[in-house]
Phi, psi and omega in degrees: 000332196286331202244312180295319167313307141325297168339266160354275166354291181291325189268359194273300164329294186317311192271000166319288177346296184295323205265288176345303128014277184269349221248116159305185148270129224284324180276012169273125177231167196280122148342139169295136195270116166305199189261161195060072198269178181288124169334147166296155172245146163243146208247082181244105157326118178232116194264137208244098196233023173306167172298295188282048166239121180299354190290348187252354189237345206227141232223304165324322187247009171256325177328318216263309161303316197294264180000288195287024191245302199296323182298300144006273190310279183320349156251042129287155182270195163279123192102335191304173173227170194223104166235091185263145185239169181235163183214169168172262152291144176309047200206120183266015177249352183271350203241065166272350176286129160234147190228136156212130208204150256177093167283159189164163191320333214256340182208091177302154188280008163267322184270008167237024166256294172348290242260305191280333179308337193261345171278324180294330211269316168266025188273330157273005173261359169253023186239281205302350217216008188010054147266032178168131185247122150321110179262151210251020154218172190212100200267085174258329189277335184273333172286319145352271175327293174312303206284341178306319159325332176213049185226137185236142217246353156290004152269179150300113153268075203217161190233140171232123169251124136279093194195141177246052174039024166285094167286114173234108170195193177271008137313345189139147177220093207286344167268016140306148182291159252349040244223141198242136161290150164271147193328138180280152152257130204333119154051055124267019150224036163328119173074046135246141171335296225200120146251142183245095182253123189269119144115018177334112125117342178329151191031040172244327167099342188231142175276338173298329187284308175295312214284310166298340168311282177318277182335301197298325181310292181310326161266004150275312197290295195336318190276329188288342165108008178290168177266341180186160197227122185232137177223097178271151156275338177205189184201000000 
């Protein structure tokens, strides 16, 4: 109880943080939308709280993803949504953070790019402070999977993983050497935009290593049905 409570804690901190943030002013009103304003985006975060992703040990590169996050988010239009998740192990109870956002008068897309730009930015000093704990696996195609159930894809879609696309689970472990992603399932995100992953092969050291990373990725989203797959190692 003693260790969940902690747990518990660091996201009660996190989301402070973000609600700080995210919550506007009631008297804030929106600029007039020319005409033909940009479609809503629905926006989904997925945060990488695994052990080998430097976003939980390093204060410089959570910085750096937070900064390039927040733009993403700052181009949104009004009605878009904002949804963030944490991932890692095969446990939603190990996951609790959720962020669900709205743009609107009330959460302009600069204070809720501000808001979350400021939790990715603390995620290692709140993993150093085990108010979020680093986790020893990296269930990204099962998070994927999960996340495909509630996402509708006949809008603007797109997904950004602050992750560095090593999949480690029982499903496949692509960092192993000849080591494989497991089969996407065919156009489960048939009409989503995008999938975007910052931070490809980061703490791994080779380039030969991103470059497999990237391939295996790209032909799991083409089959999974994204319209594009983009995987930086830096920007």
């Amino acid at each position: 109880m003693k260790r969940l409570g902690g747990i518990c804690a660091g996201v009660a901190v996190s989301a402070a943080l973000a609600v700080g943030f995210l919550s506007g002013s009631a008297d804030a009103a929106l600029s007039e939308e020319p005409s033909g304003p940009p479609a809503p985006t629905h926006l989904v975060i997925g945060l990488d709280l695994s052990k080998s992703n430097p976003l939980v040990t390093s204060e410089v590169y959570a910085g750096q993803v937070a900064d390039r996050l927040a733009q993403e988010i700052r181009g949104l239009s009004v009605r878009s949504k904002v949804t963030v998740r944490s991932f890692g192990v095969y446990d939603t109870g190990s996951n609790p953070l959720r962020i669900d956002q709205v743009i609107s008068a009330r959460a302009r897309p600069d204070a809720v790019a501000e808001g979350i730009q400021a939790l990715v930015s603390n995620l290692p000093r709140l993993v150093a402070e085990g108010r979020l704990e680093a986790q020893m696996k990296t269930n990204i195609v099962p998070f994927l999977e999960t996340m495909a159930g509630g996402i509708d894809c006949s809008t603007h879609t797109k997904i950004v993983l602050l992750t560095d696309g090593a999949e480690d689970s029982e499903l496949g472990r692509l960092t192993r050497s000849g080591g494989t992603l497991p089969p996407a399932t065919l156009n489960a995100f048939a009409g989503c935009d995008e999938l975007l992953m910052l931070g490809m092969g980061r703490g791994f050291n080779s380039p030969s290593t991103t470059a497999r990373f990237r391939t295996a990725w790209t032909e799991w989203s083409e089959a999974a049905g994204f319209a594009r797959f983009t995987g930086l190692y830096d920007w």
